[in-house]
Each structure stands twice: as C-alpha cells, then as structure tokens.
C-alpha positions in Angstrom: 19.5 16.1 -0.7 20.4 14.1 2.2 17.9 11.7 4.2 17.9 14.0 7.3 17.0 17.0 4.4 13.8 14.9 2.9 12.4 14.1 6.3 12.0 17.3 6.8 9.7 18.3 3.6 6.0 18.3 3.5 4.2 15.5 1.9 3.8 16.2 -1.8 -0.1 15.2 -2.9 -1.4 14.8 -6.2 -4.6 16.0 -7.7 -8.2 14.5 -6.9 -9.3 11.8 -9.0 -13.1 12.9 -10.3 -15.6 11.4 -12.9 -13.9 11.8 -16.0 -10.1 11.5 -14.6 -7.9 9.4 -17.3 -6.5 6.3 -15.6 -3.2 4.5 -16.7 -3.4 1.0 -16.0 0.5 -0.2 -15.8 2.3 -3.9 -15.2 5.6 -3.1 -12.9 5.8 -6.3 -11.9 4.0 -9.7 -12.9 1.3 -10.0 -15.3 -2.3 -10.3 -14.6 -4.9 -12.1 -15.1 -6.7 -11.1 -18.3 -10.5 -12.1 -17.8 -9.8 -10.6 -14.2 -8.5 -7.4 -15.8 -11.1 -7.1 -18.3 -13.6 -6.9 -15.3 -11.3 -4.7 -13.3 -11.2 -2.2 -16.5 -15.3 -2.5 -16.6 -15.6 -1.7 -12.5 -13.2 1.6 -13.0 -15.4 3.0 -15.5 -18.3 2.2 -13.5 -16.6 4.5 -11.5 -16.3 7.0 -14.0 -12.9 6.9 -14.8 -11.6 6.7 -18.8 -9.0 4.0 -18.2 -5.9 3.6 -21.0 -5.8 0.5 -21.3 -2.6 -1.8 -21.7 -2.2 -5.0 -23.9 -1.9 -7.9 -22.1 2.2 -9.8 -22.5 4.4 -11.2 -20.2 8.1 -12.3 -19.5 8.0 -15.1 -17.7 7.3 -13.7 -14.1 7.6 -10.3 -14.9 4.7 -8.2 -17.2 7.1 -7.5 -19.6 11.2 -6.9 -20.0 12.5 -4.7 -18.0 12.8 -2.0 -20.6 9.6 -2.2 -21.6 8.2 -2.0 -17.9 9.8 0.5 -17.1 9.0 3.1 -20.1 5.5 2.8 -19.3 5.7 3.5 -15.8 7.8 6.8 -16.9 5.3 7.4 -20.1 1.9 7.1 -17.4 3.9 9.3 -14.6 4.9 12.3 -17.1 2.3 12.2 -19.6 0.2 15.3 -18.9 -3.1 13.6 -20.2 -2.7 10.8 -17.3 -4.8 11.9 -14.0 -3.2 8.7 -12.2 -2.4 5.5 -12.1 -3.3 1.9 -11.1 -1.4 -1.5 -11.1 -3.0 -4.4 -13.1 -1.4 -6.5 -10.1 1.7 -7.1 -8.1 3.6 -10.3 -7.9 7.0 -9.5 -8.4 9.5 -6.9 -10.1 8.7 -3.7 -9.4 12.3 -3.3 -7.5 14.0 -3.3 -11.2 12.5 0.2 -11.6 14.0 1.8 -8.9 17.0 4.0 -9.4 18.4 7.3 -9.9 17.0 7.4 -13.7 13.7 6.7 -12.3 14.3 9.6 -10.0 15.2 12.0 -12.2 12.4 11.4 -14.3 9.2 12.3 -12.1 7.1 14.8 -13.0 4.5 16.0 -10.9 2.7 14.0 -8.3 0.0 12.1 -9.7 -2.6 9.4 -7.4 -0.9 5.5 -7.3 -3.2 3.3 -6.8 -1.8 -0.5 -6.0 -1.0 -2.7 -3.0 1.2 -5.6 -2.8 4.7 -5.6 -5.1 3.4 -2.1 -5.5 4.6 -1.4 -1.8 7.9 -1.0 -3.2 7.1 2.1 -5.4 5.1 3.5 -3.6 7.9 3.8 -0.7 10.7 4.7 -3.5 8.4 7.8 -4.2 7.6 8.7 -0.7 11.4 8.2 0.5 12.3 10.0 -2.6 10.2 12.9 -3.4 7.4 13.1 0.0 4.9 11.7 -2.4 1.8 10.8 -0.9 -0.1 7.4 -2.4 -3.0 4.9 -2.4 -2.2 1.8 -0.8 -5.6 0.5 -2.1 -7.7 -2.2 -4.8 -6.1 -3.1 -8.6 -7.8 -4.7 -11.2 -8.4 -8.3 -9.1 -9.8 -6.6 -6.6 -12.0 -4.1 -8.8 -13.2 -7.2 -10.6 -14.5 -8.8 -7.6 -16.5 -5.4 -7.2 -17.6 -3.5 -4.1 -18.2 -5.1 -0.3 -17.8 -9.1 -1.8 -15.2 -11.6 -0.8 -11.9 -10.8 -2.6 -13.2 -7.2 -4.1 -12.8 -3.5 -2.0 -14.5 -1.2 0.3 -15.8 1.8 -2.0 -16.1 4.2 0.4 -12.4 4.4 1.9 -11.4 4.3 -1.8 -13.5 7.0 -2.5 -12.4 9.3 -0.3 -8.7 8.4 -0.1 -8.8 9.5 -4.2 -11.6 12.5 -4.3 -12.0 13.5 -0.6 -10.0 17.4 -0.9 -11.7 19.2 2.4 -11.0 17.1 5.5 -9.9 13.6 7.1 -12.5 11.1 7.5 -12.7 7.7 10.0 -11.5 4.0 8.9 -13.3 1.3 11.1 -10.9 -1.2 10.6 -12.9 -4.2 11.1 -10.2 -5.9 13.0 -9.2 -6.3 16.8 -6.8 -4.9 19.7 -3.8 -6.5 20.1 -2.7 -3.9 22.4 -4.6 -0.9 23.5 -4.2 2.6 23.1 -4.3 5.7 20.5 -1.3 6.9 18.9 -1.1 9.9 15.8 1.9 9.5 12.8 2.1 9.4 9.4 0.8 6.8 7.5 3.4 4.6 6.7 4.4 0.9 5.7 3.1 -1.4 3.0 3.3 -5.2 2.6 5.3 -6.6 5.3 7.9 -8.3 2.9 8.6 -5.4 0.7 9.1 -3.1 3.8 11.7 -5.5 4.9 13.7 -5.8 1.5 13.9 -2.1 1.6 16.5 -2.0 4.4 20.2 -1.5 3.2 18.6 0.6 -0.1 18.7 4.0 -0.7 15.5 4.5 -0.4 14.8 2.2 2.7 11.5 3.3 4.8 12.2 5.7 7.4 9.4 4.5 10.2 10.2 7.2 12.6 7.0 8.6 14.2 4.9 6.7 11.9 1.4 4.7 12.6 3.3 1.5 10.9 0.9 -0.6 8.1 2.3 -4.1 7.9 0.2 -7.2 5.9 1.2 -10.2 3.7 0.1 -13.5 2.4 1.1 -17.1 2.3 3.9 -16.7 5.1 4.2 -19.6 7.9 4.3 -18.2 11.1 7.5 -18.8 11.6 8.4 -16.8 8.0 6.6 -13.7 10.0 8.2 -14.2 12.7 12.0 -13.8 11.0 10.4 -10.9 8.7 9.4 -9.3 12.3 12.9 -10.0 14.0 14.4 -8.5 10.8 12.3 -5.4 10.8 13.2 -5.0 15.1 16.8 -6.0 15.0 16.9 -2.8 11.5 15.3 -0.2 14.3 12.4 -0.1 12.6 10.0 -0.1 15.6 11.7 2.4 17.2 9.5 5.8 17.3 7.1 4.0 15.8 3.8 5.2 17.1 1.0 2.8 16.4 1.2 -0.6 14.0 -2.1 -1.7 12.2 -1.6 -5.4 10.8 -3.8 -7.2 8.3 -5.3 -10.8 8.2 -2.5 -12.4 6.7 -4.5 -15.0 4.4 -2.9 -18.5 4.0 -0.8 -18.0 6.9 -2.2 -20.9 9.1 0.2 -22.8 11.1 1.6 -26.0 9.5 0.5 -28.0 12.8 -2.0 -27.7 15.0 -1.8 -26.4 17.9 2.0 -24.2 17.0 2.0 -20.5 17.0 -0.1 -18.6 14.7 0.6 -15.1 13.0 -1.5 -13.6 15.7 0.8 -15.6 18.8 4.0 -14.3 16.7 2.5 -10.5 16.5 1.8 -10.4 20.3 4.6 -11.8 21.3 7.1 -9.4 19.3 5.2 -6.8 19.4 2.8 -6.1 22.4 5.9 -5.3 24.0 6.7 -2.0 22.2 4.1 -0.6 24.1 2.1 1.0 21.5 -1.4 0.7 20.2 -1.8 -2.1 17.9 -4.6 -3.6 15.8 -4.5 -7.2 14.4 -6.7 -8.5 11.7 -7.7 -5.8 9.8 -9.1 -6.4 6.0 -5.9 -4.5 4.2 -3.6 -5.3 1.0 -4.1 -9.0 0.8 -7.1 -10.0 2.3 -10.8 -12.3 1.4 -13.0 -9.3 2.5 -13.9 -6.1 0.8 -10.0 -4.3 1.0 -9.3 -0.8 3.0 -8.1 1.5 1.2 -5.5 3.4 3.1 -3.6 7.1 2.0 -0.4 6.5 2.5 2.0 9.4 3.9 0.0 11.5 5.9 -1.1 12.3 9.1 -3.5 9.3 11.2 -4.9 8.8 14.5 -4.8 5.2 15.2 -7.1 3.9 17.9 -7.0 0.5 19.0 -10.0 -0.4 20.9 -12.8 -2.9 20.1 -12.5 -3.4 16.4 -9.9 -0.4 16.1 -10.5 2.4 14.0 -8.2 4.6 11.6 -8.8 7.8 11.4 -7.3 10.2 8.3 -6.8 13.5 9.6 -6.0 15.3 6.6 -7.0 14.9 2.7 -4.6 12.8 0.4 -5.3 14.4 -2.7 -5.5 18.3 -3.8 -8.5 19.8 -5.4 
C-alpha cells in the first residue's frame, strides 16, 4: 500500500479501557526507575486497571537487548488477554523496533499509552496501520499522582482512554503565540523524534494536521535547528494549527539571548496559523495533558488556548 493509499484510510481505534482492563507495562526503550515504577504500577490500579507487570533489567541504555525488547512489545500487542499498553518510560531505543517484521506482526488495535521515545511508535503505527494512540502519563508520571508537580491531569486521561460517545474540550493551560482556530488531526509527538522520522519509511505525514510539538533539555539554539529541520522537510506546510509544550530545562545559556519562546515566534508566527505556546504536554513540571493522538481537533488559540477533541479515541 503506497503512502498516498494509507492517507486515505480512516483512523483505526482500539477498544475503551474500563475498570478491570489488563494493562501491559513494556520497556522499548531505556529502563526505568524501579521505586518510581513500583508507585506508577500502585496509581494504575488505583485506577482500576490489572497491570502485568514486567521485571525490572537493563542493557546499558536500553531496557533490555534488542531481542528481548522487542518480543515483548509483539507478545503485549497480540496477546488477546492484553486490553492495552503503557511504557515504563522513554529515554532511548524504541527506533530499533521499527520495521517490516514489526509490521507484519500487529494484531488488532489496542490503547498505547506513553509520551516521549514513545513518539516514535506511536507514529510507526499511525503511519503504518491509521492507528490511533495516547500521547499521555507512564509510570513516572503515574507515580507522582494526579494534579501535583511532575504527575498527570486525570481527567484528559480519562477520557482520551474510556470516553466512547463524543469529543470533549482540553484547556491547555498555556498562551497565544499566534491567534486563531484551526480543525486537523491530531498529530506530532516529541519534537526530536518527529524530526528523526524524516527520510524513514514511516516519516510523519503533517498534512492538514493540528501539529503537537514538546521536548526537554534543548538550548534554544538546539530548537531552533530542530525547527529549521522540520520547515526546510515541508513539514509546516498544510499544517493547520501547532500546539507547543513548556520545554523544561530549555533556558538560555546567557542572559538576555533568545529563549525557546523568541525561537518559536520567530519561525513560526509566520506560517500564519493559530498557535499555542507553553502548554503542560509530554515533558513538563505540571500535572501532564493527555492528548489522543490521530483524530479530529479544533485548536483555538486565544487566552490560555484550548484543545478541543471532536470525536472519541477509543471504541466501546
């Protein structure tokens, strides 16, 4: 099936997650934490999810070999018992997964839960097979627990795994960069692994889409090349809205030089599009949005901006 072919096809959603749903907790990329995960694991079933739990290894930088990683991300995505699945964290590695193997070897859609390294999945499937996902909380997150500093926002989780019989609204907790209201598909991910798609096979077709781009740790000037990188691809063109996170730890290396903000504006107010800055998503200090990746939003970028879902994620 050519690209062209799968741009065509309706998203392809996965079942609601409900009280009782069996999660698999996988490692694609780097280990975790294990006291963190431990509390993450305790928060999901406070939930009301049964959670298969994993033991904790690593490789170096990566959970586990390669091998090893990559079996259990088949075993959790084809294993009939497994209602969906969530990253113990991100990191780095989950590129090694992707390929034709991996493509032959879905089964049926089932809810990814996972930010971060987990961007690069999660666009694999949607490029792939019109998957829908959740760009939303793993473990670290879970175990910092609802509406504190470094934990999530329950309610947009909630809805982006259970909600079956409508959209729902997303106040976004940031501010205008450019004003405006623009509808697309939910799109995008962490800003870094959006970039290192481009030249794959799988690279992220932004076309029409209300673009998600956040990250961590970059200088300013580090955003500014990913930025350049992403223009100079195309990928801003027929995009229809752009809502950016807080990029924590990006501070400018000297005072008074350009921060992330100055670099956004000037690179990308002049698309013309509505665009929201500064909003709590992927890798941020405040309770984490949870957004539904690959379907149909209303961006509005006004005041604090606001996201709103206009159709369900999941299927009942």
């Amino acid at each position: 099936m050519s690209a062209d072919q799968r741009a065509t096809l309706e998203p392809r959603k996965p079942k609601a997650l409900r009280a009782g749903s069996r999660l698999a907790v996988i490692a694609p990329a780097s280990p975790g934490d294990e006291e963190q995960a431990s509390r993450g694991l305790v928060e999901l079933e406070h939930l009301g999810f049964a959670v298969q739990r994993r033991p904790a290894q690593s490789e170096g930088y990566f959970a586990a070999p390669i091998t090893e990683r990559r079996a259990e991300l088949v075993r959790a995505l084809t294993d009939d018992r497994i209602d969906g699945i969530i990253s113990v964290r991100g990191g780095y590695g989950s590129n090694y997964l992707l390929d034709e193997r991996l493509d032959a070897d879905l089964g049926p859609p089932k809810c990814l839960i996972g930010y971060s390294d987990l961007t690069s999945l999660q666009i694999f499937l949607w490029q792939r097979r019109r998957w829908t996902s959740v760009y939303g909380p793993m473990l670290a997150a879970l175990a910092a627990g609802a509406g504190g500093e470094n934990g999530y926002d329950r309610d947009s989780l909630r809805n982006a795994i259970e909600k079956t019989d409508d959209g729902w609204l997303i106040p976004l907790r940031g501010e205008m960069l450019s004003s405006g209201t623009a509808e697309g598909r939910l799109l995008g991910g962490c800003m870094t692994l959006v970039e290192t798609t481009l030249g794959t096979p799988w690279e992220l077709d932004t076309k029409d889409a209300v673009l998600v781009l956040e990250d961590r740790g970059m200088k300013p000037w580090q955003v500014d090349r990913a930025l350049m990188h992403l223009k100079q691809a195309g990928k801003f063109d027929g995009v229809r809205g752009i809502g950016l996170g807080d990029f924590p730890d990006c501070e400018p290396p000297i005072a008074g030089s350009p921060s992330v903000r100055d670099v956004c504006t000037r690179l990308l107010a002049p698309l013309g599009i509505p665009i929201v800055f500064n909003a709590p998503i992927g890798h941020t200090r405040r309770p984490m949005l949870t957004l539904p990746l690959g379907v149909r939003a209303r961006l509005q970028s006004k005041g604090e901006g606001t996201l709103e879902i206009l159709e369900p994620a999941v299927l009942p």
